[in-house]
N, CA, C and O atoms as CSV, one atom per row, in Angstrom:
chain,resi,resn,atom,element,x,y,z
A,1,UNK,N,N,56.744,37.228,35.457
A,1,UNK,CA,C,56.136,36.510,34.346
A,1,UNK,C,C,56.642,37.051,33.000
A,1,UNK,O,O,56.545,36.328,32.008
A,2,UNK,N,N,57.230,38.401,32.897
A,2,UNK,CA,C,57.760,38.731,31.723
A,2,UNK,C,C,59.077,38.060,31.584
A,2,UNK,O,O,59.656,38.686,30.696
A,3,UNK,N,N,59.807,37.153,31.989
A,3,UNK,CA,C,60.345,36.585,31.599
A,3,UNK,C,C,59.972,35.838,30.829
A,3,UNK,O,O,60.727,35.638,29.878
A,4,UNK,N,N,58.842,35.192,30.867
A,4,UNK,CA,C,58.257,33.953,29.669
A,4,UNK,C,C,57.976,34.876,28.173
A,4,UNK,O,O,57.445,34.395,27.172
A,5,UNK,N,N,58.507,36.406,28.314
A,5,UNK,CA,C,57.549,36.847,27.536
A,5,UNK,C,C,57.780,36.006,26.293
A,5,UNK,O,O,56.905,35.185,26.019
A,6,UNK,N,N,58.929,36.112,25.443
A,6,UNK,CA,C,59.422,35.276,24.113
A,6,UNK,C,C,59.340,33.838,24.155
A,6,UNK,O,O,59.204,33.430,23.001
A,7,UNK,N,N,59.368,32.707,25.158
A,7,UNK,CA,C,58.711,31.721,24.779
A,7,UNK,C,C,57.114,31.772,24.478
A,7,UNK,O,O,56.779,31.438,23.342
A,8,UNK,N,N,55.942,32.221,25.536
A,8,UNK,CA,C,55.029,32.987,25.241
A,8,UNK,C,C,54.374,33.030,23.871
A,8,UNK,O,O,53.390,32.419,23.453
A,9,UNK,N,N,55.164,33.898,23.289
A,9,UNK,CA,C,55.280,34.024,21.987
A,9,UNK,C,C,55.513,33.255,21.058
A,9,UNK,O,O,54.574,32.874,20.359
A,10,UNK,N,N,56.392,32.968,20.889
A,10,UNK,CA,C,57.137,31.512,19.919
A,10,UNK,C,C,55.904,30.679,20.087
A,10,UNK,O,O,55.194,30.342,19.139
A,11,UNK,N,N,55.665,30.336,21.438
A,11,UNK,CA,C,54.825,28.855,21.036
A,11,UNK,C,C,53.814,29.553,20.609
A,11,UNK,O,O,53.242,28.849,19.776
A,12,UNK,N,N,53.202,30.694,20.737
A,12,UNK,CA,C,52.183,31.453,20.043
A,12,UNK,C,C,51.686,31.166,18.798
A,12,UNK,O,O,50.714,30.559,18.348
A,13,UNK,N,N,52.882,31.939,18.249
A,13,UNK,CA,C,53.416,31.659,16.494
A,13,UNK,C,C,53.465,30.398,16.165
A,13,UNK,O,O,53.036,30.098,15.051
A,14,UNK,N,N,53.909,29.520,16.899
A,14,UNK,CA,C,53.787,27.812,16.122
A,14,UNK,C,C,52.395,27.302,16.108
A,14,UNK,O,O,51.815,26.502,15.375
A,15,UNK,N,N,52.033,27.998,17.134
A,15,UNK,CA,C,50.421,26.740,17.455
A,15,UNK,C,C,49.453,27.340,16.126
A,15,UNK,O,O,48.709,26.612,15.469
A,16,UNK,N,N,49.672,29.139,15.834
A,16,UNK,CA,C,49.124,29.993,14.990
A,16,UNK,C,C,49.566,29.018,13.387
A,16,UNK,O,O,48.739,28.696,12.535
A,17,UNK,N,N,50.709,28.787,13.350
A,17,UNK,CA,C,51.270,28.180,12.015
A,17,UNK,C,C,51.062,26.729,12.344
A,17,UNK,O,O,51.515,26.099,11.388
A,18,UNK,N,N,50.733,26.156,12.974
A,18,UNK,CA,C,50.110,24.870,12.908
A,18,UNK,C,C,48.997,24.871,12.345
A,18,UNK,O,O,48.849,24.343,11.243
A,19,UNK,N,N,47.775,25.608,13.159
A,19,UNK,CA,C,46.854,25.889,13.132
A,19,UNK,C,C,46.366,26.085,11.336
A,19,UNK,O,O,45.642,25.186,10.907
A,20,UNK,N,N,46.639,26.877,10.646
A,20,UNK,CA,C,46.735,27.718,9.336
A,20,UNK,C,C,47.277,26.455,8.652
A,20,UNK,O,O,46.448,26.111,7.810
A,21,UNK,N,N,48.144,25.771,8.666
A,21,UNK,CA,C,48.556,24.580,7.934
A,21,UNK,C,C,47.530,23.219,8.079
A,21,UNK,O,O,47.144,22.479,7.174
A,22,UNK,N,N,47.291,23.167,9.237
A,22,UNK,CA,C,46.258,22.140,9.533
A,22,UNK,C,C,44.983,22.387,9.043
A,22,UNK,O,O,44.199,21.471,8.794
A,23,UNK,N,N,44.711,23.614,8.880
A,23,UNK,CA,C,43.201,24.330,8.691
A,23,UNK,C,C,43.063,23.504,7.262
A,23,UNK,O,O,42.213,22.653,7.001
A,24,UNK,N,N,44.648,24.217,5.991
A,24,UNK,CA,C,44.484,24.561,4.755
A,24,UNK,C,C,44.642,22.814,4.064
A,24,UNK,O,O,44.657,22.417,2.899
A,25,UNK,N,N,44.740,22.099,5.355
A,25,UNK,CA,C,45.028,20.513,4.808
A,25,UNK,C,C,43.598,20.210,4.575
A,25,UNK,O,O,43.072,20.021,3.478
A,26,UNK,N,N,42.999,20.183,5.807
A,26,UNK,CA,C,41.230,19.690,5.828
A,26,UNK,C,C,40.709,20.298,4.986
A,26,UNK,O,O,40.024,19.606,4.233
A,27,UNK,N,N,40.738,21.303,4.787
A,27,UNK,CA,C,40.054,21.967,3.586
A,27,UNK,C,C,40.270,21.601,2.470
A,27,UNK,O,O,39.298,21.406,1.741
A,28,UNK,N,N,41.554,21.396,1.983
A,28,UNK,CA,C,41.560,20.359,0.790
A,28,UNK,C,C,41.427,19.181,0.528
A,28,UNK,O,O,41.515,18.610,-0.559
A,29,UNK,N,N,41.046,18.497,2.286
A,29,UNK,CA,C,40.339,17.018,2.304
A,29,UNK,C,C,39.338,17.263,1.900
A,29,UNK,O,O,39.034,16.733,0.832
A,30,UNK,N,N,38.283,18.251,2.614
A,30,UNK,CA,C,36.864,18.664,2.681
A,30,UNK,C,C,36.411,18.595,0.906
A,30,UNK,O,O,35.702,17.750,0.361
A,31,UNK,N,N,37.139,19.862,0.249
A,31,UNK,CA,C,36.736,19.894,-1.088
A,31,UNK,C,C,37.187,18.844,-1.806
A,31,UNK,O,O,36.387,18.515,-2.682
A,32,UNK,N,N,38.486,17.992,-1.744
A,32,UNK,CA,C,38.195,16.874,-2.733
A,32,UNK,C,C,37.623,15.329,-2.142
A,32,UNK,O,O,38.007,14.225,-2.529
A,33,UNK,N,N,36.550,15.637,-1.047
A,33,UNK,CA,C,35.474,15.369,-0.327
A,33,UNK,C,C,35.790,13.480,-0.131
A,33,UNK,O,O,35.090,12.495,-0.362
A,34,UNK,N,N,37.492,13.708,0.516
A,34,UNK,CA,C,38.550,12.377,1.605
A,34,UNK,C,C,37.812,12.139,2.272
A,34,UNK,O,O,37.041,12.976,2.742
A,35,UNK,N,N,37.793,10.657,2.596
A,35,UNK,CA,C,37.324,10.217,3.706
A,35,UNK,C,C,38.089,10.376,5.018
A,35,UNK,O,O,37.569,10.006,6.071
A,36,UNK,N,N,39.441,10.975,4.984
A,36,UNK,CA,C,40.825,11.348,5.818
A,36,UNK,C,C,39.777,12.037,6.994
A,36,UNK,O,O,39.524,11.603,8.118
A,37,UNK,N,N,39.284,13.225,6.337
A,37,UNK,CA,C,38.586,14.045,6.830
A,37,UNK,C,C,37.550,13.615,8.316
A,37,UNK,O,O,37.107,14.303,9.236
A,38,UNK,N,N,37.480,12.498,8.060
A,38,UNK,CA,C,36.293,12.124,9.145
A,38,UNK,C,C,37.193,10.896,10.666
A,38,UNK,O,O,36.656,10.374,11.644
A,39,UNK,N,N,38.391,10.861,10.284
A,39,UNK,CA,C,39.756,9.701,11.405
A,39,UNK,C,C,39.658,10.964,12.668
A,39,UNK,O,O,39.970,12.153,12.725
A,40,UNK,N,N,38.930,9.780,13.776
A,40,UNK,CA,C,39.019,10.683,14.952
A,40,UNK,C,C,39.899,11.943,15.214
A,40,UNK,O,O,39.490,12.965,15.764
A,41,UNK,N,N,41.386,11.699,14.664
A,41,UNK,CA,C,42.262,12.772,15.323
A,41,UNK,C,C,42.565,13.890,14.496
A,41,UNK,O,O,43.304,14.827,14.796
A,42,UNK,N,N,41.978,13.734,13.497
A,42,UNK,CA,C,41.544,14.825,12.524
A,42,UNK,C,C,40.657,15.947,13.272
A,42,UNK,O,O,41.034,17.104,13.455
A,43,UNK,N,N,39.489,15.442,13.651
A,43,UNK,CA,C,38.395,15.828,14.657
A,43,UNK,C,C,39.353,16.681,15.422
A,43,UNK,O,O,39.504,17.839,15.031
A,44,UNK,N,N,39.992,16.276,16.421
A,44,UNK,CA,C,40.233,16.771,17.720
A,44,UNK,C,C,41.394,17.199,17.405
A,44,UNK,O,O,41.466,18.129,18.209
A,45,UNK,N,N,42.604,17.227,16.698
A,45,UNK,CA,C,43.699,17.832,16.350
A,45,UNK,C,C,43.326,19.509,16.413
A,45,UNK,O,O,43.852,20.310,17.186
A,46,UNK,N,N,42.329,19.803,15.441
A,46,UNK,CA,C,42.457,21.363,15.614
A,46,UNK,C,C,42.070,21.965,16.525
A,46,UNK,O,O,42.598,23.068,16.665
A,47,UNK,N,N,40.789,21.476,17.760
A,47,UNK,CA,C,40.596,21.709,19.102
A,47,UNK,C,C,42.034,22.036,20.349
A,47,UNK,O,O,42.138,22.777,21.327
A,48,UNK,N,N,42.930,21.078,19.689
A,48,UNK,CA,C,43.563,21.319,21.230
A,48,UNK,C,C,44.626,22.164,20.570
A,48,UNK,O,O,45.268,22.945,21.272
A,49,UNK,N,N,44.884,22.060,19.154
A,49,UNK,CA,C,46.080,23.171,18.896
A,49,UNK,C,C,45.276,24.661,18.711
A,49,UNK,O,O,45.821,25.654,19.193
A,50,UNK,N,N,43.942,24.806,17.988
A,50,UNK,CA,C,43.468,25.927,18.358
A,50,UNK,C,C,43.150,26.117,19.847
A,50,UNK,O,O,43.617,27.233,20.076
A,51,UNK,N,N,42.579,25.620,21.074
A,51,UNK,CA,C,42.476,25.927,22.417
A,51,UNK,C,C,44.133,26.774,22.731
A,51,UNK,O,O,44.290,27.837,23.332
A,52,UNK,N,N,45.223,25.883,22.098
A,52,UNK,CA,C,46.263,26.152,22.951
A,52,UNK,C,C,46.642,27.557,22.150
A,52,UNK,O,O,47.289,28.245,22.939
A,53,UNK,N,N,46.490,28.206,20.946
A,53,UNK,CA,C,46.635,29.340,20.787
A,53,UNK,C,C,45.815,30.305,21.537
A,53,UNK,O,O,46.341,31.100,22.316
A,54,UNK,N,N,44.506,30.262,21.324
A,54,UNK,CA,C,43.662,31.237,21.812
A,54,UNK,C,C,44.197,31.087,23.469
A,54,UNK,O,O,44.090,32.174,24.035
A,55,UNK,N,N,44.611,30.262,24.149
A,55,UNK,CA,C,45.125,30.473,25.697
A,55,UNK,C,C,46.282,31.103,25.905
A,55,UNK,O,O,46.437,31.730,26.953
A,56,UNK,N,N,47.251,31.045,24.974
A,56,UNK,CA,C,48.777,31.485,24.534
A,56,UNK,C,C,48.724,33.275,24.231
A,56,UNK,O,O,49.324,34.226,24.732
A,57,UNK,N,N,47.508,33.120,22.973
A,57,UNK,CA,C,47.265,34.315,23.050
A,57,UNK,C,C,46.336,35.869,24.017
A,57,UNK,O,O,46.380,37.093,23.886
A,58,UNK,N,N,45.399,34.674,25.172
A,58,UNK,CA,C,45.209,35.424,26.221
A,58,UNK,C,C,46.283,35.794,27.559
A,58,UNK,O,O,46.178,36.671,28.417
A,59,UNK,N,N,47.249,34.840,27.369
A,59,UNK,CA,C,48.694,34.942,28.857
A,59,UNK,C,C,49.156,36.112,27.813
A,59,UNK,O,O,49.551,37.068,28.480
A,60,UNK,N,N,49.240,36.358,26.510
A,60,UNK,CA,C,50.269,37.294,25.928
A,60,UNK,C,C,49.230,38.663,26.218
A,60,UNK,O,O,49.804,39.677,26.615
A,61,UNK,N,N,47.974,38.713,26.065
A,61,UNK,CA,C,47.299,39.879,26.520
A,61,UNK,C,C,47.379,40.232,27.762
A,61,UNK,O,O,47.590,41.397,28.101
A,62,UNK,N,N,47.197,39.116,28.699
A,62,UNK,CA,C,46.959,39.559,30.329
A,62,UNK,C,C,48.445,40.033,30.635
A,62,UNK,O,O,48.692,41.043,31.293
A,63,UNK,N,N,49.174,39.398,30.221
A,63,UNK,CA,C,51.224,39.479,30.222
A,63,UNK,C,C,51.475,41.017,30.285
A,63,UNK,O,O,51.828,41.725,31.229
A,64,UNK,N,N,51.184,41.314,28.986
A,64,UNK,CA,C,51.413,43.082,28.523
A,64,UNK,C,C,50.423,43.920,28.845
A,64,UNK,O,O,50.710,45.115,28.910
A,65,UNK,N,N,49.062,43.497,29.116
A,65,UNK,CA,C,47.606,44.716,30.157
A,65,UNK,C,C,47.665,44.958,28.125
A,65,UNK,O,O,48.461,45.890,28.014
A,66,UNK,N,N,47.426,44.746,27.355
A,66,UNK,CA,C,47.002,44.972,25.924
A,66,UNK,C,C,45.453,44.834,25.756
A,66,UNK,O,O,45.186,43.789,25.163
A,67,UNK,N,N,44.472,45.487,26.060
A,67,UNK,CA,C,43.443,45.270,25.817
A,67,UNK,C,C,42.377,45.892,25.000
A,67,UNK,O,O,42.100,47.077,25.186
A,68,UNK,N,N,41.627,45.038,23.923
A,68,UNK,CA,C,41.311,45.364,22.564
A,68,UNK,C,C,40.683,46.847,22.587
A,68,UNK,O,O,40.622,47.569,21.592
A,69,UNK,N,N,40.322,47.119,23.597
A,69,UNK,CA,C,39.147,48.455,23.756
A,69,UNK,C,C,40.197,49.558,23.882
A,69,UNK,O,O,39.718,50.675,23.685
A,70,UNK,N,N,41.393,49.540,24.134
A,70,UNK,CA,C,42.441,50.082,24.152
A,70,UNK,C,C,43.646,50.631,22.840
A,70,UNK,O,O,44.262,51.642,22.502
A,71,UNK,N,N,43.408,48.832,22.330
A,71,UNK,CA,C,44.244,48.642,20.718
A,71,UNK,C,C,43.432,48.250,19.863
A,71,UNK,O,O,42.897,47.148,19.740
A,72,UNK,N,N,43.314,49.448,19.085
A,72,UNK,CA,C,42.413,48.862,17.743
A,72,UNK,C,C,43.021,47.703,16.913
A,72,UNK,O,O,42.190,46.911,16.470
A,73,UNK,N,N,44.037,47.514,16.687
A,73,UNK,CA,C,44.421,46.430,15.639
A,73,UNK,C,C,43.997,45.413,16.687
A,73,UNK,O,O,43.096,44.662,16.312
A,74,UNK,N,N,44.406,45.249,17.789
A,74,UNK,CA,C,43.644,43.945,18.811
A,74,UNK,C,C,42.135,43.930,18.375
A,74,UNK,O,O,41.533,42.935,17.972
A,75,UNK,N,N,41.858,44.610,18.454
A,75,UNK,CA,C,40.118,44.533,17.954
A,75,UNK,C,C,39.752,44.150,17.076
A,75,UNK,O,O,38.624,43.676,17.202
A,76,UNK,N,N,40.342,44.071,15.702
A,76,UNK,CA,C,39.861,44.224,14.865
A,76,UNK,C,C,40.521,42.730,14.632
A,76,UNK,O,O,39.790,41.937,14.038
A,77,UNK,N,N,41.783,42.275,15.022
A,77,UNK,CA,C,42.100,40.852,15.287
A,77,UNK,C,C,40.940,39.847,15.701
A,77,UNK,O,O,40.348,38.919,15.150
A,78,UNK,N,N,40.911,40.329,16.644
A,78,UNK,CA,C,39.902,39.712,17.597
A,78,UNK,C,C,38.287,39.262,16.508
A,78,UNK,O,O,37.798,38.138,16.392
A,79,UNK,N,N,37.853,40.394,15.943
A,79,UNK,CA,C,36.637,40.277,15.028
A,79,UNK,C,C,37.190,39.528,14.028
A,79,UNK,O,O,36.287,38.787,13.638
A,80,UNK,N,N,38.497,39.255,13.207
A,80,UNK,CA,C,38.714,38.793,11.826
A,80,UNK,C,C,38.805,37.422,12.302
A,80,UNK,O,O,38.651,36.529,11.469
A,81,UNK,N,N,39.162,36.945,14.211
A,81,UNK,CA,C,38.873,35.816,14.475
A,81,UNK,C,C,37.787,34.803,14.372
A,81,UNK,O,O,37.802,33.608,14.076
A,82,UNK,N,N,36.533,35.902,14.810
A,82,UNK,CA,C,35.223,35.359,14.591
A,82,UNK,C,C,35.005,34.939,13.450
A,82,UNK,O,O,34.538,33.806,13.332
A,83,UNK,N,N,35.315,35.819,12.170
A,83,UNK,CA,C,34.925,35.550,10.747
A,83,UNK,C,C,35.674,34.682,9.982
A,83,UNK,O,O,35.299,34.241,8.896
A,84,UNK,N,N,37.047,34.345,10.683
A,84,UNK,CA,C,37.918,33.072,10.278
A,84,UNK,C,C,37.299,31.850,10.528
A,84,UNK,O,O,37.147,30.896,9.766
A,85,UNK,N,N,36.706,32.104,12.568
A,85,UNK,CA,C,36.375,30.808,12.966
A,85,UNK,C,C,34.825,30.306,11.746
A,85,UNK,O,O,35.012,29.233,11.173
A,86,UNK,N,N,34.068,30.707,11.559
A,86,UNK,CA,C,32.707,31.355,10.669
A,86,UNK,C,C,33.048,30.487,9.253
A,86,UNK,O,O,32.396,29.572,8.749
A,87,UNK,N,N,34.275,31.094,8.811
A,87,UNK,CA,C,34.061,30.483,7.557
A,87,UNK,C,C,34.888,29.407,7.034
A,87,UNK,O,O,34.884,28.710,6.019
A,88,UNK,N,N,35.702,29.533,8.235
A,88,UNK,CA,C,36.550,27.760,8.711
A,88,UNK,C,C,35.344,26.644,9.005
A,88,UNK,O,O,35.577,25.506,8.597
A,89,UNK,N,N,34.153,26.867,9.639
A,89,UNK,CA,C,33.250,26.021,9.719
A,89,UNK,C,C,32.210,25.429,8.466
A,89,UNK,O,O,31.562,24.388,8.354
A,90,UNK,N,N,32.440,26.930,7.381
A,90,UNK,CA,C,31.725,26.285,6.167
A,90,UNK,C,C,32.526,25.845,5.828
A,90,UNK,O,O,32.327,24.669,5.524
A,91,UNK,N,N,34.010,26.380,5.606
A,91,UNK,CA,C,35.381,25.198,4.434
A,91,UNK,C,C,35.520,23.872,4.922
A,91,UNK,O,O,35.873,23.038,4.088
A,92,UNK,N,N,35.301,23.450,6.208
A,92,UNK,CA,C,35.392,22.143,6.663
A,92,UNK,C,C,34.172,21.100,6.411
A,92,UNK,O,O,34.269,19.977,5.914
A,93,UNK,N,N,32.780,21.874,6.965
A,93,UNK,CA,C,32.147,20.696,7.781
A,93,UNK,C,C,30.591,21.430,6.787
A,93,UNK,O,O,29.847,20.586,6.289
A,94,UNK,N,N,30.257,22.818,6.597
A,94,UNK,CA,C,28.734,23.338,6.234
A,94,UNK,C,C,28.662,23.417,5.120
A,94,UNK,O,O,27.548,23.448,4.599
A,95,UNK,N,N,30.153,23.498,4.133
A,95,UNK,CA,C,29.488,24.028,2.550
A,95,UNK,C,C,28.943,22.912,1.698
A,95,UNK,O,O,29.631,21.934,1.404
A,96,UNK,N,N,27.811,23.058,1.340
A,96,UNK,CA,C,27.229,22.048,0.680
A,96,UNK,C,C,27.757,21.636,-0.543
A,96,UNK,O,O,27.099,20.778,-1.132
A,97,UNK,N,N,28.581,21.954,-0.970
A,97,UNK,CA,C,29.289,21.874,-2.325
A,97,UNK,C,C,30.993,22.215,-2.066
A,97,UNK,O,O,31.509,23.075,-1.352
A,98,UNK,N,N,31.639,21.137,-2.979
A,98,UNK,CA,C,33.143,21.489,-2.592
A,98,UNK,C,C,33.331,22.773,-3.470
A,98,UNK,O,O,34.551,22.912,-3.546
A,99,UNK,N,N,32.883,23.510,-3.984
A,99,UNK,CA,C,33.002,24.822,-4.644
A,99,UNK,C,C,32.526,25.938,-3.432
A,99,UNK,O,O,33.176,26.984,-3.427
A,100,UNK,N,N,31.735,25.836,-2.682
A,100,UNK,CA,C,31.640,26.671,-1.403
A,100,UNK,C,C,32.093,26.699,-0.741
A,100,UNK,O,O,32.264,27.697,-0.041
A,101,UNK,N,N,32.701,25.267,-0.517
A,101,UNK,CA,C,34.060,24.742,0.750
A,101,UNK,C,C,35.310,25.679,0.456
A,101,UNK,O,O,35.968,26.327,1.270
A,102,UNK,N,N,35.467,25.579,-0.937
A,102,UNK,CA,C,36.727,26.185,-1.394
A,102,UNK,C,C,36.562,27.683,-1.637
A,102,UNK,O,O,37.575,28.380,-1.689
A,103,UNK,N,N,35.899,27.979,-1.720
A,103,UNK,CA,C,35.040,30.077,-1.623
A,103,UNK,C,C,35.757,29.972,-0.475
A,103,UNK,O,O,36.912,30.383,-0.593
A,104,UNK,N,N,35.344,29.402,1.005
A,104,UNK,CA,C,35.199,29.528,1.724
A,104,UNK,C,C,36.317,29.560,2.626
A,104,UNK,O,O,36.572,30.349,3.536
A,105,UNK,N,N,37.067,28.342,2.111
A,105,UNK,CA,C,38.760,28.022,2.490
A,105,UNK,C,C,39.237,29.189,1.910
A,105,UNK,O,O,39.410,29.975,2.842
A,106,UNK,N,N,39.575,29.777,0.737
A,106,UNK,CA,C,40.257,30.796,-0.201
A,106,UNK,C,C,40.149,31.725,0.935
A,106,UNK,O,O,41.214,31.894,1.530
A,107,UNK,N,N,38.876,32.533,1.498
A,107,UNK,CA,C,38.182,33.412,2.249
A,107,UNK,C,C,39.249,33.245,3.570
A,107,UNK,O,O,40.243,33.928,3.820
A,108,UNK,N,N,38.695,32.114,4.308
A,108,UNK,CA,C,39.349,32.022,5.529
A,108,UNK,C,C,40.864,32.247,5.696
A,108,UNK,O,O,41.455,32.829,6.605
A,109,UNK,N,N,41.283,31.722,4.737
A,109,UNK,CA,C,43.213,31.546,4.646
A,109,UNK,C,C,43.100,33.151,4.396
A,109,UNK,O,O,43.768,33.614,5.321
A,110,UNK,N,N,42.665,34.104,3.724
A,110,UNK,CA,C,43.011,35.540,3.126
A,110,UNK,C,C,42.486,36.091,4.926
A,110,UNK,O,O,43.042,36.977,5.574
A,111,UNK,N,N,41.899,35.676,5.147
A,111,UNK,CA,C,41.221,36.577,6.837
A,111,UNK,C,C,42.262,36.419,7.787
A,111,UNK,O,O,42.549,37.248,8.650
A,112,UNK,N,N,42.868,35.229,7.584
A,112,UNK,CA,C,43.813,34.530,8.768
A,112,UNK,C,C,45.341,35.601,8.454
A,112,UNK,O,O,46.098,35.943,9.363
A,113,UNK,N,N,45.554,36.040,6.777
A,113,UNK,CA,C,46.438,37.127,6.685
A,113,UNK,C,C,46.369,38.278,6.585
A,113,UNK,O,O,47.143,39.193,6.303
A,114,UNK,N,N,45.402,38.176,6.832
A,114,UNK,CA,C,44.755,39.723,7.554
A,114,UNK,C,C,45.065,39.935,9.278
A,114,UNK,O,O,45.806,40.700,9.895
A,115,UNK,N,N,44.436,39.227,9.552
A,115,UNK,CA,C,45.270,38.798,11.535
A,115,UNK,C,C,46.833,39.039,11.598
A,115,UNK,O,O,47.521,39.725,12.354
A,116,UNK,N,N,47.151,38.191,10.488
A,116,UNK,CA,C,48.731,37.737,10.214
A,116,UNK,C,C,49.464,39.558,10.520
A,116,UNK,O,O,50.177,39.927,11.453
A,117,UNK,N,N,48.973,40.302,9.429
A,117,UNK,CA,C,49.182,41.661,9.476
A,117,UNK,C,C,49.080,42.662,10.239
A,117,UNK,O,O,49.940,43.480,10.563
A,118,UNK,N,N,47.375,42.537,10.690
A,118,UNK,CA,C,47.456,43.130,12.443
A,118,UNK,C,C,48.228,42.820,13.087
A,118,UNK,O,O,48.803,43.848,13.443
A,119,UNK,N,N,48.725,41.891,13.573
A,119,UNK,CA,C,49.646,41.537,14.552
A,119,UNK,C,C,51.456,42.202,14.249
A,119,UNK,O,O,52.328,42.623,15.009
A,120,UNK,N,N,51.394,42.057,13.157
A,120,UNK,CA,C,52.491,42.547,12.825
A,120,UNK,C,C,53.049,43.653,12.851
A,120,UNK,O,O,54.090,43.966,13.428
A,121,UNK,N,N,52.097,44.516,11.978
A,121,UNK,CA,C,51.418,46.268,12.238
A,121,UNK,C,C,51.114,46.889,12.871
A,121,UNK,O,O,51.169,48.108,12.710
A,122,UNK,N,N,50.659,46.309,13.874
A,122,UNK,CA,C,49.623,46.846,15.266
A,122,UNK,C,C,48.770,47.794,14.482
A,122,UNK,O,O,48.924,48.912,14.973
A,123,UNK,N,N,48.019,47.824,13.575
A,123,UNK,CA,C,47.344,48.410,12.687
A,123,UNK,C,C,45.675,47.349,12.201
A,123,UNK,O,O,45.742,46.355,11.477
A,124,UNK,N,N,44.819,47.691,12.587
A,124,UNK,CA,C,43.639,47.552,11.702
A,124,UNK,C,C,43.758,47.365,10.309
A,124,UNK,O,O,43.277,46.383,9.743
A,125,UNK,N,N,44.693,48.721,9.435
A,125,UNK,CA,C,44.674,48.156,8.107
A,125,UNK,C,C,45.483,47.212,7.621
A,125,UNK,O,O,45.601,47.058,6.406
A,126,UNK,N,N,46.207,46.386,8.603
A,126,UNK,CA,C,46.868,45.015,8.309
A,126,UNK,C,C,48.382,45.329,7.712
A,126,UNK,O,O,49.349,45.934,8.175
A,127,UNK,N,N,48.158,44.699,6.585
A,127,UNK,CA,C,49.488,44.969,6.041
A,127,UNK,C,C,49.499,46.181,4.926
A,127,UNK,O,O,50.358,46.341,4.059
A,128,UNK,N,N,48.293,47.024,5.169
A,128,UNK,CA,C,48.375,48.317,4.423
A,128,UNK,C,C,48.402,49.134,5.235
A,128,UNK,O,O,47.583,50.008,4.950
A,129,UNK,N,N,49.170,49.435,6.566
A,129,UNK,CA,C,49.284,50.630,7.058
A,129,UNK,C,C,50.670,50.910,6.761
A,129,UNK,O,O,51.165,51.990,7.086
């Protein structure tokens, strides 16, 4: 299976840079409050390209035995995920105001390069180690 390791990867990184581009579109539907925002495949677009990272990125964990309790920057990935997914849900769909949407988008996109950095670093402090 380590042969797949670098495709693996690659599609990793695309679905990740899909993902982050698609995020930072809705969010600027959301705050200048498009009706774009609400076309079925809007909906379900970020479901199956986020599903297909987070699955991409569990074959790349199970692939290499990398496990977060093991690698702190995995860990701490892993948590900046939660707080991406968190405040990706107010920039889209919860902030009651397109000024919270956009707190919120600003927030999420800066968390997502924070990940960006762990991964890069294999470091917790991102792109300050």
């Amino acid at each position: 299976m380590l042969e797949y390791y670098l495709t693996i990867k690659h599609l990793h990184i695309t679905a990740a840079t899909l993902s982050i581009l698609f995020f930072m579109l809705r969010a600027w539907w959301s705050v200048r409050e498009l009706p774009r925002l609400q076309h079925r495949w809007v909906k379900v677009a970020p479901h199956v390209i986020d599903t297909t990272l987070l699955l991409l990125g569990g074959v790349l964990m199970v692939m290499l035995s990398m496990w977060p309790h093991q690698h702190p920057w995995l860990a701490a990935k892993l948590i900046a995920l939660l707080a991406y997914i968190g405040l990706g849900t107010v920039a889209i769909k919860r902030g009651r105001t397109p000024r919270v949407r956009a707190v919120a988008a600003l927030a999420a996109v800066a968390t997502f390069v924070y990940m960006l950095g762990a991964a890069i670093r294999h470091s917790p402090l991102s792109w300050l180690a």
